[in-house]
N, C-alpha and C positions, 0 to 999 in steps of 0.2 A: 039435614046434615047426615052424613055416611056415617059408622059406627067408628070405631075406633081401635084399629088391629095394632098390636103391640110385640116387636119382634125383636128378639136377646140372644147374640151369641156368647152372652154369660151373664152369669145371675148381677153383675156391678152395670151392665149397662144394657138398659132397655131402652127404645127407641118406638115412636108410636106417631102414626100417620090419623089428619082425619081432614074430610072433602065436602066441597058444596057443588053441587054438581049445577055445568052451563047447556049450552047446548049441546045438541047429538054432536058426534065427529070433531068437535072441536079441539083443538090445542091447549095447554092445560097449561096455568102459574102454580106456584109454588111460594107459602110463606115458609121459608127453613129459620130453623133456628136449634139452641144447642141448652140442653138443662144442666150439664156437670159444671162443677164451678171449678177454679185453682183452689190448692190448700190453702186454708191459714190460719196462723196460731194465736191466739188471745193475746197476746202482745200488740200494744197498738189501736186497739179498736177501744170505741166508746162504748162499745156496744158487747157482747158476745157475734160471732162472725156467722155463726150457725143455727141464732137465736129465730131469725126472722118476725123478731117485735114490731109492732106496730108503732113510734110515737112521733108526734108533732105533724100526722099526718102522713110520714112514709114510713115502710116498709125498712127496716136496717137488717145487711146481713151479707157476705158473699155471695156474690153470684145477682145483687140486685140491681144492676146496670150490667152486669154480662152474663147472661143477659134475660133474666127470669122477670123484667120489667115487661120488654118487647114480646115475650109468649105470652105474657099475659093479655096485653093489650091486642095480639093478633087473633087470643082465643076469642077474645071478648067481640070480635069485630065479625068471627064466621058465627059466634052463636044468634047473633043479632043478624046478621043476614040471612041465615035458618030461620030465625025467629019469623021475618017479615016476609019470607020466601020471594026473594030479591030476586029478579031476572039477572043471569050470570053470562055472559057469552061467550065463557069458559068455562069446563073446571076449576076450583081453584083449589089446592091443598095445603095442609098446613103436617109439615114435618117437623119434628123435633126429635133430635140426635142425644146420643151419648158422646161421650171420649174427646170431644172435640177441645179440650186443652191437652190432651195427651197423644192428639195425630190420628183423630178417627174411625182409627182401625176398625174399631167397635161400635161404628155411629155410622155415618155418611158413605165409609167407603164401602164397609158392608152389608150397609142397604143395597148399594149401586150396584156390588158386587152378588147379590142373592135374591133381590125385590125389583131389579129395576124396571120392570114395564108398571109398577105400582105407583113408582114416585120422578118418573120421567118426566120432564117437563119443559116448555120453551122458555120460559121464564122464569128466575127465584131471586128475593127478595131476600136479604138476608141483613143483618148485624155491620155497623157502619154508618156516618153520618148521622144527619139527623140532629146535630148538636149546633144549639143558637147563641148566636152573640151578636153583640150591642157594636154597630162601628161608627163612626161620625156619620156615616150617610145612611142611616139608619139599621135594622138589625137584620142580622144575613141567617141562614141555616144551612149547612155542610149537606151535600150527595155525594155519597160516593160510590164513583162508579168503575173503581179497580183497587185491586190490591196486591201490596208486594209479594213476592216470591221467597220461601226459605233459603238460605243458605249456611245450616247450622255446621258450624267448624269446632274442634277440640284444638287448641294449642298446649304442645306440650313442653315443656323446657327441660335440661338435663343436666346434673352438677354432680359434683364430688360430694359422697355421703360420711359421716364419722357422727363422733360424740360431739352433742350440743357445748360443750364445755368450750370446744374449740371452733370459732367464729370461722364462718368459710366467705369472703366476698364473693367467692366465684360459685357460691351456692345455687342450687335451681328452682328456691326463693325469689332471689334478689336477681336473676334471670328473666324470670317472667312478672315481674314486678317491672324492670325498664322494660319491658316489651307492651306493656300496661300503658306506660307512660308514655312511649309513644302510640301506642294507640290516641290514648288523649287526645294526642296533639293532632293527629291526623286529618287531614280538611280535603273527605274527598274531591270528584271534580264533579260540578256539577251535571246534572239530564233533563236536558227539558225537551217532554214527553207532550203532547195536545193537552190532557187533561192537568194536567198538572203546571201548562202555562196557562190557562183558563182560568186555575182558581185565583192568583197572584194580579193577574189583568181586573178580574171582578173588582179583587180589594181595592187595585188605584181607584177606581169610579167610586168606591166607598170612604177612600181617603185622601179629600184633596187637601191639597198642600205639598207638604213635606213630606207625610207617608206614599203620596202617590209619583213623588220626582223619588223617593229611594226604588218602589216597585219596577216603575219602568227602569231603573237606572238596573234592579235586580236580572230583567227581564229582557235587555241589549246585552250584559255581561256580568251571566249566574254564576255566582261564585258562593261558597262554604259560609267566607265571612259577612257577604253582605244579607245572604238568608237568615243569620243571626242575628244582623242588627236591625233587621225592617222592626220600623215605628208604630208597631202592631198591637192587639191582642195579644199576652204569651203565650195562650194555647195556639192560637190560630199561627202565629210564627212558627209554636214547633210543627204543624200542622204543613207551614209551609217549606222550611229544613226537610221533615220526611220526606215529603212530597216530589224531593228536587236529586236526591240522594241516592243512593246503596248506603245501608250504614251495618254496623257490626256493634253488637252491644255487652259488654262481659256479663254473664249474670252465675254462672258456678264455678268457684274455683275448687279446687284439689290438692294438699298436700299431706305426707308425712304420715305416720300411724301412731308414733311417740312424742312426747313433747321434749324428752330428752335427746332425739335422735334425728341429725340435720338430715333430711331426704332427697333422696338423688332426684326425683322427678316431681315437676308440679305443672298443674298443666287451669286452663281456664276454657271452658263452654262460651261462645261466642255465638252469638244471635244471630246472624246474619238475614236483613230483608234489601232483596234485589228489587228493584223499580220492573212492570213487565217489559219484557223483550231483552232485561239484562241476564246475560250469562254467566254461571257458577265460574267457571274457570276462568274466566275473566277478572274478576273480581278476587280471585283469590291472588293471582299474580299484583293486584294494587295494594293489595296491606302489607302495613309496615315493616321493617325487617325483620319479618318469619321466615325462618327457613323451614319448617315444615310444619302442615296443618293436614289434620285429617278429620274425617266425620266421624260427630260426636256422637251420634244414631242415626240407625235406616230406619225412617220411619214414613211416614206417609208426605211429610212436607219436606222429608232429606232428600237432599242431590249432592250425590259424592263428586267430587273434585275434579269430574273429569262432567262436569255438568248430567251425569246421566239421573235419571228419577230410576227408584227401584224398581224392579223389571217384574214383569207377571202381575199388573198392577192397574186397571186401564183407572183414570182419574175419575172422581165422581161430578156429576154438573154443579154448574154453581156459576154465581151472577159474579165472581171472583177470579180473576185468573191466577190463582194460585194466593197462598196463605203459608 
């Protein structure tokens, strides 16, 4: 096995490459994967989040399914092919990034963008699937072999500001609160994409009966409601909602400085993941009555409103078409 060069455009995120070499001239895979975890704060957990205790057998801790399980298991696979000096008929490398909850910048895009004849590759293998479940016709295991596209939005609402003392309905609280609520309600239309009527067709062969006359019946005329109620697995159902969709998810809201003090603007982070081949601007014109959305950050998975990706920027490879 090749050594193991480690490269950091800041001391918070390194990034470190390492290879088992195949034959001369040949094309080269790639195991990618990402070691930063999201935050999280001791609330909630059985455990400490940070702790990475060993008990009952695994591993407890953020980041131990996203995804410090899968590095592990890829390291373990080139040291052992090192070990046995395994005929390769590739290169094969095993990448792991920084930043990649935070947009890259500091991981993948700046490898691609500073390393890239190091970590080029025809093929990468990356975070996704892989995940088993039990069906009546016996137990399936997830591939996946695309992924949605960002589309993150800021909605902002606007109201009449005063003293808390004095109630405002027309507040830009209570603005982006029924803008909320219709979001809720909202059932986009459905997309059915090859891979994504592929996985829906497998389950009827796995569900006969009544799960498999809802699937086809899903699968002649896709609709919001009917992907919700297939007679499924409920992961596997929301598995198959995503699957079928563009959807928009609130996840940061915004208001106010005071708590005596009604605030003129409140605004909510929207998630947005497009199915591929769906367009930003497309998709902004089907949500509910906004009248104006704007990006929430330019960052490496932002595409502002006019569908465009930020510029000076070329994408880095990946077995993904977009994230």
């Amino acid at each position: 096995m090749s050594g193991t060069p480690c490269w950091s455009p800041s001391p918070d995120g390194p990034t470190s490459s390492r290879g088992c070499p195949g034959r001369v001239g040949s094309l080269r895979s790639c195991w990618l994967g990402h070691a930063d975890v999201v935050g999280a704060g001791p609330v909630g957990w059985s455990r400490p989040p940070f702790s990475g205790e060993v008990a009952d057998g695994r591993v407890w801790g953020r980041g131990a399914l996203d995804m410090k399980g899968q590095i592990a298991a890829s390291l373990l696979v080139m040291q052992l092919l090192a070990a046995h000096r395994m005929p390769l008929r590739r290169d094969l490398l095993m990448v792991v990034t920084a930043d990649e909850e935070s947009g890259s910048r500091l991981g993948a895009y700046w490898l691609w963008e500073n390393h890239r004849g190091l970590v080029e590759a025809e093929f990468a293998f990356n975070e996704g699937g892989g995940q088993r479940f039990v069906t009546p016709g016996g137990p399936v295991y997830t591939v996946q072999v695309a992924e949605k596209g960002s589309a993150r939005m800021r909605i902002t609402a606007r109201g009449p500001g005063g003293h808390a003392s004095v109630p405002r309905p027309q507040s830009a609280v209570f603005a982006l609160a029924e803008a909320l609520l219709r979001l809720r309600a909202f059932a986009p239309a459905s997309v059915l994409l090859p891979a994504s009527r592929r996985m829906p067709a497998v389950l009827a062969d796995l569900h006969p009966g009544p799960g498999a006359q809802a699937i086809e019946q899903l699968l002649r005329d896709p609709t919001w409601a009917r992907a919700h109620g297939l007679p499924v697995d409920p992961v596997l159902r929301e598995f198959v909602v995503a699957g079928l969709h563009n959807t928009a998810t609130p996840t940061v809201l915004s208001a106010g400085h005071r708590q005596n003090v009604v605030p003129v603007e409140a605004s909510v982070v929207l998630d947005g993941r497009l199915l591929p081949g769906e367009a930003p601007e497309r998709w902004v014109q089907q949500r509910p009555g906004v009248r104006r959305e704007v990006p929430a950050r330019r960052g490496p998975q932002t595409r502002d409103l006019n569908g465009r990706a930020p510029t000076g920027r070329p994408r880095p490879p990946s077995p993904r078409p977009g994230r």
